[in-house]
Jmol script that loads the backbone (N, CA, C; Angstrom):
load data "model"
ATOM      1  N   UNK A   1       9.753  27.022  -6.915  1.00  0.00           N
ATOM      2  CA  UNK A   1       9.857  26.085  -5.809  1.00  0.00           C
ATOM      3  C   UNK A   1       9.186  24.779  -6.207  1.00  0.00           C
ATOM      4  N   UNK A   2      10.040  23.584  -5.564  1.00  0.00           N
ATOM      5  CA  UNK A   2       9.090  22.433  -6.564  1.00  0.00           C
ATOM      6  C   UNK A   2       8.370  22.067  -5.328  1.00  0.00           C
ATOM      7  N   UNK A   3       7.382  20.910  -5.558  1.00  0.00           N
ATOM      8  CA  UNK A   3       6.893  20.413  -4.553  1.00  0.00           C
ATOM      9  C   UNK A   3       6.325  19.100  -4.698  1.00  0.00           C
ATOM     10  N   UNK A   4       6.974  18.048  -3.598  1.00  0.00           N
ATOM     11  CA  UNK A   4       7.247  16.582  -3.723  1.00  0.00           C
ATOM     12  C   UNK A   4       5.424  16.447  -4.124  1.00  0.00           C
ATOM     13  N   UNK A   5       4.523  17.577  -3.543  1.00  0.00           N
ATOM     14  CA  UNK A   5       3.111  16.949  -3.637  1.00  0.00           C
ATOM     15  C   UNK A   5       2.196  16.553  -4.545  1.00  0.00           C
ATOM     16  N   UNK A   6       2.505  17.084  -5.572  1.00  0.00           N
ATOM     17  CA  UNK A   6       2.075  16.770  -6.661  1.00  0.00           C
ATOM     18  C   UNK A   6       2.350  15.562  -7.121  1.00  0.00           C
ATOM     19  N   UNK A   7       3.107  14.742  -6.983  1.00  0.00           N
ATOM     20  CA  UNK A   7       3.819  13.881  -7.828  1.00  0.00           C
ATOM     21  C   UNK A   7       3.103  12.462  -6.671  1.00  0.00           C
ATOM     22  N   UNK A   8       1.953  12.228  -7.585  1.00  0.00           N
ATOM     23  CA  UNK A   8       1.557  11.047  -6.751  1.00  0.00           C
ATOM     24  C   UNK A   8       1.649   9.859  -8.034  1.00  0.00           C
ATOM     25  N   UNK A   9       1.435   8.884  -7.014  1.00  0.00           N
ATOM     26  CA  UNK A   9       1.312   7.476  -7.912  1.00  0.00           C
ATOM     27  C   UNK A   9       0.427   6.340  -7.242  1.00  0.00           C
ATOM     28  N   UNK A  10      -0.148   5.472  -8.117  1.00  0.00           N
ATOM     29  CA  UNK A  10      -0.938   4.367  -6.915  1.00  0.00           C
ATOM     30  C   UNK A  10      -0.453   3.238  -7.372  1.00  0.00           C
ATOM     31  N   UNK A  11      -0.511   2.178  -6.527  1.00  0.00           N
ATOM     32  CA  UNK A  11      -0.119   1.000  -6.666  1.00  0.00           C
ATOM     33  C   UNK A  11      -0.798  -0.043  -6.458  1.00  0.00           C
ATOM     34  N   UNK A  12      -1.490  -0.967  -6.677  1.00  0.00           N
ATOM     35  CA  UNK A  12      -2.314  -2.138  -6.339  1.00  0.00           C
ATOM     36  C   UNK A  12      -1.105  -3.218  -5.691  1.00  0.00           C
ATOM     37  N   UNK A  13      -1.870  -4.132  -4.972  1.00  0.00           N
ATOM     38  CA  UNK A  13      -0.787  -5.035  -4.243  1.00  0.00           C
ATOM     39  C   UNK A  13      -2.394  -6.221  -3.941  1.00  0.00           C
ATOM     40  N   UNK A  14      -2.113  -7.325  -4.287  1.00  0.00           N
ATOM     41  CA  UNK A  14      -2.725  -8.404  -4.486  1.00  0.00           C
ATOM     42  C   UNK A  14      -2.038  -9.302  -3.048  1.00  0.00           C
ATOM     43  N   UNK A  15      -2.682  -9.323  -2.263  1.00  0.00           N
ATOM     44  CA  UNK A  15      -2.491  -9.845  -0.663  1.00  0.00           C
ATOM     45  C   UNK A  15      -3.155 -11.571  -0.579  1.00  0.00           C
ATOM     46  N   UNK A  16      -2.675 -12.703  -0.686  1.00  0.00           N
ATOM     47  CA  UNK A  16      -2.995 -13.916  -1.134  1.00  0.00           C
ATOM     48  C   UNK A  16      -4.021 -14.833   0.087  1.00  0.00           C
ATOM     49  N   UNK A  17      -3.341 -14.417   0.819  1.00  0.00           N
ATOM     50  CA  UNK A  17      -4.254 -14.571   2.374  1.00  0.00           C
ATOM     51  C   UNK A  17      -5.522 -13.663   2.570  1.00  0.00           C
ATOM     52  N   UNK A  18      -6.820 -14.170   3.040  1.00  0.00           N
ATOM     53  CA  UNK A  18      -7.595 -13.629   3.688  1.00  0.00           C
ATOM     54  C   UNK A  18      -7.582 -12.696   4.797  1.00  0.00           C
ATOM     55  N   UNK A  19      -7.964 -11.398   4.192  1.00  0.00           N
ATOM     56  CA  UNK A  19      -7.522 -10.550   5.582  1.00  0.00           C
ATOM     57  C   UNK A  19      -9.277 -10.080   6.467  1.00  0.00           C
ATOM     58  N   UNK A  20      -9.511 -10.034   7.549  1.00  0.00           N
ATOM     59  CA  UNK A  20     -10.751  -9.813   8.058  1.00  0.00           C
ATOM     60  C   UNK A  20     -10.475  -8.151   8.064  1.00  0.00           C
ATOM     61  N   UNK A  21     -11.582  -7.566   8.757  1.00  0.00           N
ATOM     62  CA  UNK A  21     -11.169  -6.202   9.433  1.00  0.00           C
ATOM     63  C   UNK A  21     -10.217  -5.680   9.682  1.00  0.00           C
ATOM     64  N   UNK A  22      -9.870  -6.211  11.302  1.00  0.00           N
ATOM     65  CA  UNK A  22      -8.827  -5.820  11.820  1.00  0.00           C
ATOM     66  C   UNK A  22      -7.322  -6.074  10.976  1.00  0.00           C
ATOM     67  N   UNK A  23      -7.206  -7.127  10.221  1.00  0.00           N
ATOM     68  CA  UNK A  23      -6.142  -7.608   9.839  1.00  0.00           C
ATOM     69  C   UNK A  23      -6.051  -6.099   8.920  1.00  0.00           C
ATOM     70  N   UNK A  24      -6.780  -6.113   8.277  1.00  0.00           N
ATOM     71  CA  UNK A  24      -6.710  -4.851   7.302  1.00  0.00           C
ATOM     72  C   UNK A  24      -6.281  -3.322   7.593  1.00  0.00           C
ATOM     73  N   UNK A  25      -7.337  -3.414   9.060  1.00  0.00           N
ATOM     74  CA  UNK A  25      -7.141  -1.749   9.357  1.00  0.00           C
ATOM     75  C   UNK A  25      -5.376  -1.603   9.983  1.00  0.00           C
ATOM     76  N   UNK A  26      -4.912  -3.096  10.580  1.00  0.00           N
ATOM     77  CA  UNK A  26      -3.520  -3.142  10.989  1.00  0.00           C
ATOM     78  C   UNK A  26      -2.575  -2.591   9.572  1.00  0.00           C
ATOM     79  N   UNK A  27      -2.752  -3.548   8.622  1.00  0.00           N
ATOM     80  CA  UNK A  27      -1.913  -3.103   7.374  1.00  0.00           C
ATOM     81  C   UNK A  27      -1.711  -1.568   6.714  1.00  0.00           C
ATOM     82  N   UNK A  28      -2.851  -1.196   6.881  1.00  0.00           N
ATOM     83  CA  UNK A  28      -3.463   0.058   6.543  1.00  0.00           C
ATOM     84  C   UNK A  28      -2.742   1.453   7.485  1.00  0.00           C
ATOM     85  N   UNK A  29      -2.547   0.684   8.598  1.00  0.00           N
ATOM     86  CA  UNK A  29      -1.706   1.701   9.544  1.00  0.00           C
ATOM     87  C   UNK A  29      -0.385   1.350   9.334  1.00  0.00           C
ATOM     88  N   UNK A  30       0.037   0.117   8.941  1.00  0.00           N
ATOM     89  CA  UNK A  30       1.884   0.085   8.870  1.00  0.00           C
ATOM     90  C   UNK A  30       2.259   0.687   7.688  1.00  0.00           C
ATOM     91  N   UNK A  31       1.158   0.812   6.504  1.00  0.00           N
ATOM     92  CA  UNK A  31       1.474   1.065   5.738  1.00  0.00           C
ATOM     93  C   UNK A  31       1.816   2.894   5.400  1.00  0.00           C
ATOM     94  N   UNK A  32       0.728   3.561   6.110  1.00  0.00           N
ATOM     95  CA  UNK A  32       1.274   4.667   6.694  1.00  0.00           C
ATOM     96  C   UNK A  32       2.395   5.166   7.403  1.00  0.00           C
ATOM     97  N   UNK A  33       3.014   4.521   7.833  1.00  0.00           N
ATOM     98  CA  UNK A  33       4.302   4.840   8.758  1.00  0.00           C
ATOM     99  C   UNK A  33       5.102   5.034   7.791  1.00  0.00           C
ATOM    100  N   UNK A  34       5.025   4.583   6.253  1.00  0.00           N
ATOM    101  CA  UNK A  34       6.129   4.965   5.721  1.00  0.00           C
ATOM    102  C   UNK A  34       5.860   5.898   4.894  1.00  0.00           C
ATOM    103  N   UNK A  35       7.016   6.824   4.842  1.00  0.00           N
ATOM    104  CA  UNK A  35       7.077   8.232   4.463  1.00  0.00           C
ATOM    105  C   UNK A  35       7.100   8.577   2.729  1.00  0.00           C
ATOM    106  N   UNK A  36       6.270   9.305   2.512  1.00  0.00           N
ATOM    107  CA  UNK A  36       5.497   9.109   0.859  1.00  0.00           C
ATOM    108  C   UNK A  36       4.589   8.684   1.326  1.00  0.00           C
ATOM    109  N   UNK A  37       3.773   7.590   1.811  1.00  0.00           N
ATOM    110  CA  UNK A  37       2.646   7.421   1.567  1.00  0.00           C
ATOM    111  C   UNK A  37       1.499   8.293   1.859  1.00  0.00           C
ATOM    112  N   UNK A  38       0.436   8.416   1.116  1.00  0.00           N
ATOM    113  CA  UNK A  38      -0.531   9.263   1.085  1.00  0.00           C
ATOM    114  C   UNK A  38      -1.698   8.708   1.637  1.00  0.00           C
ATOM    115  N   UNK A  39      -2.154   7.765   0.792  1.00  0.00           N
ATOM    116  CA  UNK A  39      -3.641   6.682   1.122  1.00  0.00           C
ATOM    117  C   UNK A  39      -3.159   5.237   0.970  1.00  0.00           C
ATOM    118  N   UNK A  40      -3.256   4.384   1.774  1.00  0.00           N
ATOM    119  CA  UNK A  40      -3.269   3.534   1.781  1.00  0.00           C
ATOM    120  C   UNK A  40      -5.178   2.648   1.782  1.00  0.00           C
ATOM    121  N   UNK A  41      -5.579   2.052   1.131  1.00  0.00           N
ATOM    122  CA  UNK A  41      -6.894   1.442   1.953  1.00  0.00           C
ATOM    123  C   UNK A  41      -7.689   0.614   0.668  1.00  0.00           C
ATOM    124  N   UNK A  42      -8.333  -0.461   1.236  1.00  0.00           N
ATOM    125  CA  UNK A  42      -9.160  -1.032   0.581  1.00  0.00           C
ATOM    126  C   UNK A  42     -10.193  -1.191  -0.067  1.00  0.00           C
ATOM    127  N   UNK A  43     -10.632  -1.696  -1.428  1.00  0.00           N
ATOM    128  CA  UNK A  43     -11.704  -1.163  -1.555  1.00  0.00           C
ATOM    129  C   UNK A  43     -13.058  -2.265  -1.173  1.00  0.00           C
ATOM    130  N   UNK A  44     -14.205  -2.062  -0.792  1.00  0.00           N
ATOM    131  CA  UNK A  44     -15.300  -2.955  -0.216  1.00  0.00           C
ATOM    132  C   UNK A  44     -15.372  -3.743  -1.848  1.00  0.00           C
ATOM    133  N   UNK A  45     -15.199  -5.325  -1.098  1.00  0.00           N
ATOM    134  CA  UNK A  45     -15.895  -6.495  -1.881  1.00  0.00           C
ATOM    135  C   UNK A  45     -14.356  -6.701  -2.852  1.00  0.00           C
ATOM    136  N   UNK A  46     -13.541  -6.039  -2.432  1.00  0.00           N
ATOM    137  CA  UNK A  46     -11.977  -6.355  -3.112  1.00  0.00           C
ATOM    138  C   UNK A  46     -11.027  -6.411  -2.000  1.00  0.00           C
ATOM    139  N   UNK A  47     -11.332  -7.333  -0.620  1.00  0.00           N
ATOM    140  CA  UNK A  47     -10.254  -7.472   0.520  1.00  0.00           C
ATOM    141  C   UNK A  47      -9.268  -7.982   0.261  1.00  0.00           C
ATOM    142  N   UNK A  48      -8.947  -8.423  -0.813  1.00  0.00           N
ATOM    143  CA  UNK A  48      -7.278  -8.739  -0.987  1.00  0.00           C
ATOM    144  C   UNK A  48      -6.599  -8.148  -2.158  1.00  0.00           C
ATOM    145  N   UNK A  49      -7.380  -6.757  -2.471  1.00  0.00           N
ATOM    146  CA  UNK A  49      -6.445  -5.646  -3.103  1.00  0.00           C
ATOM    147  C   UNK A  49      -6.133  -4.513  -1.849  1.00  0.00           C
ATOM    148  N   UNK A  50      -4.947  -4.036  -1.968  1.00  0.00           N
ATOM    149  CA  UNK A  50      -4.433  -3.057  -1.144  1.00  0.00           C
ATOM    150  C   UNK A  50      -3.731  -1.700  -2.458  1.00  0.00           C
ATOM    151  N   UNK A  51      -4.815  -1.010  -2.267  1.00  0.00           N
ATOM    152  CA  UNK A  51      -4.646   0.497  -3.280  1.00  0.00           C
ATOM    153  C   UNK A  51      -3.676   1.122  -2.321  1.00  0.00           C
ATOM    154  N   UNK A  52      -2.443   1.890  -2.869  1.00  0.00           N
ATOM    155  CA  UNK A  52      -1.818   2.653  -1.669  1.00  0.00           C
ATOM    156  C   UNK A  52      -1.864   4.094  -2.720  1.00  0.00           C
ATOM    157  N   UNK A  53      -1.671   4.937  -2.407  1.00  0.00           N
ATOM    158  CA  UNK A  53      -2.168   6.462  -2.986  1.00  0.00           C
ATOM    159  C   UNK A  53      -0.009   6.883  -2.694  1.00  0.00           C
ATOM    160  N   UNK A  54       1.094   6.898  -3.271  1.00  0.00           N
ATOM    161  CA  UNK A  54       2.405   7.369  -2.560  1.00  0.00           C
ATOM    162  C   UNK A  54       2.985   8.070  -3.696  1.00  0.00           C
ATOM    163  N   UNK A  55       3.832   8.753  -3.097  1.00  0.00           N
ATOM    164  CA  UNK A  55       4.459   9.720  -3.499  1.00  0.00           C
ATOM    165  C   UNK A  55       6.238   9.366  -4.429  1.00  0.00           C
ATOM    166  N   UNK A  56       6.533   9.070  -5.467  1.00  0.00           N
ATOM    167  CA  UNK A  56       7.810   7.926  -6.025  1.00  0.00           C
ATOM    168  C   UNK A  56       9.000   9.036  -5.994  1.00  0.00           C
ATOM    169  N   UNK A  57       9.001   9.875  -5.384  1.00  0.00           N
ATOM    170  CA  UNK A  57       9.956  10.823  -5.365  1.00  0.00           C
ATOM    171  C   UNK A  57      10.025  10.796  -3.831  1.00  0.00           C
ATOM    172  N   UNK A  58       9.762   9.765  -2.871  1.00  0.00           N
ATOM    173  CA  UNK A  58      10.126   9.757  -1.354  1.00  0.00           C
ATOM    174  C   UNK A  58       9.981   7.915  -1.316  1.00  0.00           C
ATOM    175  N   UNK A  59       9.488   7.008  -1.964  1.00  0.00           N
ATOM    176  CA  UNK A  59       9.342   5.868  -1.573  1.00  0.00           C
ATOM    177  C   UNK A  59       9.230   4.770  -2.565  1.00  0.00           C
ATOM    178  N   UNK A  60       9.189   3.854  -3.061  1.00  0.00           N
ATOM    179  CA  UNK A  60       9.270   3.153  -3.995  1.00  0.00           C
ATOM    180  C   UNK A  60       7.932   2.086  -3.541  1.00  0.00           C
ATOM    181  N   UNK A  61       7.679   1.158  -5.218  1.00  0.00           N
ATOM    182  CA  UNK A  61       6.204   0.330  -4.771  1.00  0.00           C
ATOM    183  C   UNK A  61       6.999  -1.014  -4.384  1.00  0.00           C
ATOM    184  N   UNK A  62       8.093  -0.752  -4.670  1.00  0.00           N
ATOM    185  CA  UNK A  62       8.825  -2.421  -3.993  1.00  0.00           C
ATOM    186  C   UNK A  62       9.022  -2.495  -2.195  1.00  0.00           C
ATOM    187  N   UNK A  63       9.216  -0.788  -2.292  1.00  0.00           N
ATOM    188  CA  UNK A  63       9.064  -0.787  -0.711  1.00  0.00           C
ATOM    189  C   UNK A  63       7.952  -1.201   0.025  1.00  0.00           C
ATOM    190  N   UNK A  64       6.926  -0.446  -0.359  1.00  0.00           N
ATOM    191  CA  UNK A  64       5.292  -0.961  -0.043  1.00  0.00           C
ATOM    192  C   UNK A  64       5.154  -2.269  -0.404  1.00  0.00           C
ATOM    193  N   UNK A  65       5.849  -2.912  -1.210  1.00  0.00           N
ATOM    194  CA  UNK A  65       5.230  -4.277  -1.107  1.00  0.00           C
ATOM    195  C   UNK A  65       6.210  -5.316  -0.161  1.00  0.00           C
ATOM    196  N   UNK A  66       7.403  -4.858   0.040  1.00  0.00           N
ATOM    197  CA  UNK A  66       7.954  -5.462   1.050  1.00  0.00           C
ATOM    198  C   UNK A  66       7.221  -5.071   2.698  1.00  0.00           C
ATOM    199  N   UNK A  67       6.920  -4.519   2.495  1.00  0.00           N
ATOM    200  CA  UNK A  67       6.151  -3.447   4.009  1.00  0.00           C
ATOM    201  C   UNK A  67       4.859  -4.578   4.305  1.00  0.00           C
ATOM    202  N   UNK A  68       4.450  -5.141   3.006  1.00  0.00           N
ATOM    203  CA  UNK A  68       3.346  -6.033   3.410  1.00  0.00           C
ATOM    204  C   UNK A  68       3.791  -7.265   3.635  1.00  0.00           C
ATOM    205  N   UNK A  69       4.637  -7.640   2.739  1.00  0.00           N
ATOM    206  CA  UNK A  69       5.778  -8.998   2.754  1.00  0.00           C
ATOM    207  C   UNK A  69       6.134  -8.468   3.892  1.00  0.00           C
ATOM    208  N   UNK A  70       6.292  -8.104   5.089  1.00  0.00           N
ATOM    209  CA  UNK A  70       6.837  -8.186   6.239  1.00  0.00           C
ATOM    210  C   UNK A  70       5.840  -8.107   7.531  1.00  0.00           C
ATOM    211  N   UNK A  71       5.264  -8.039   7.164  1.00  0.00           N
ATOM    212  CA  UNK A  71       3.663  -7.801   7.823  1.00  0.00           C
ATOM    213  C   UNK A  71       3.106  -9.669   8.054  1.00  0.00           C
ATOM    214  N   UNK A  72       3.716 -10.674   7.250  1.00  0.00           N
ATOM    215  CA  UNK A  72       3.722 -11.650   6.905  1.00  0.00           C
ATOM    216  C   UNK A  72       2.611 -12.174   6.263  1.00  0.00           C
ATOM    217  N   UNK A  73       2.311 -11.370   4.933  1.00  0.00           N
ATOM    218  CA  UNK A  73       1.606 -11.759   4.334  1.00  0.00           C
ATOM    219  C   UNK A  73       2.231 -12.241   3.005  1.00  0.00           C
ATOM    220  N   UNK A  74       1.668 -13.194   1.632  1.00  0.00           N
ATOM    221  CA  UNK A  74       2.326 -13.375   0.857  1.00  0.00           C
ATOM    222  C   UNK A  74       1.575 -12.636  -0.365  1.00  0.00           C
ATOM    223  N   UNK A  75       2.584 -11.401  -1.386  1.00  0.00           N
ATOM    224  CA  UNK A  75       2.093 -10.847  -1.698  1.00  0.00           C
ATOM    225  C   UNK A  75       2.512 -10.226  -3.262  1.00  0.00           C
ATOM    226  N   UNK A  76       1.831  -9.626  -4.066  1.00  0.00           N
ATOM    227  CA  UNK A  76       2.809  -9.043  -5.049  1.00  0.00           C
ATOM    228  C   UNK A  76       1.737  -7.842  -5.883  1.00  0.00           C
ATOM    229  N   UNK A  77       2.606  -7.075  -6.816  1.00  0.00           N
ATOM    230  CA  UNK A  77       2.608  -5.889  -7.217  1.00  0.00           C
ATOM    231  C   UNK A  77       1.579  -6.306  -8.357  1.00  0.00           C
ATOM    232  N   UNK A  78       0.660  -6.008  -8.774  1.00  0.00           N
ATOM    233  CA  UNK A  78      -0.197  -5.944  -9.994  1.00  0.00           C
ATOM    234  C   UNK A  78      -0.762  -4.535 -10.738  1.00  0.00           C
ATOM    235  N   UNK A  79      -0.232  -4.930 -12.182  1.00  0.00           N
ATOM    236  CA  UNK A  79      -0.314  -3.926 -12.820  1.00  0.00           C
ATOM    237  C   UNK A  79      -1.743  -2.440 -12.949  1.00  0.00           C
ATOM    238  N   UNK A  80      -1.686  -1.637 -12.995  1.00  0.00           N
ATOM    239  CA  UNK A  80      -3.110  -0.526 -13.408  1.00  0.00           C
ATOM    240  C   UNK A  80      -3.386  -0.337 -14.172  1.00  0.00           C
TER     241      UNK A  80
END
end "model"
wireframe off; spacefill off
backbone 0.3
color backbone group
């Protein structure tokens, strides 16, 4: 039996705008809504990296980064 769970991946996403708290914990929840994702969240003293923890066998990192590009932030994919 296979299982999608194993098969994780992370993605960094470089967010160009200043995000406070709330702006963050908002992203952090849209970014959950989409299916694959595992962890989404920031790390302290790096507020305009967005680590997402997802699954590439249910979701893609172009998706997640459009998910933030729609969130209306201006944004892009940086390498690990």
């Amino acid at each position: 039996m296979n299982s999608h769970k194993d098969n994780i991946s992370d993605v960094m996403i470089h967010i160009n705008e200043p995000l406070d708290a709330a702006a963050r914990a908002s992203l952090e929840t849209a970014m959950r809504q989409i299916e694959g994702v595992v962890s989404p969240g920031f790390n302290p003293g790096k507020e305009h990296l967005l680590i997402v923890a997802f699954n590439p066998d249910v979701t893609h990192a172009s998706t997640l980064l459009q998910r933030v590009r729609a969130s209306g932030y201006s944004a892009q994919l940086v390498s690990m």
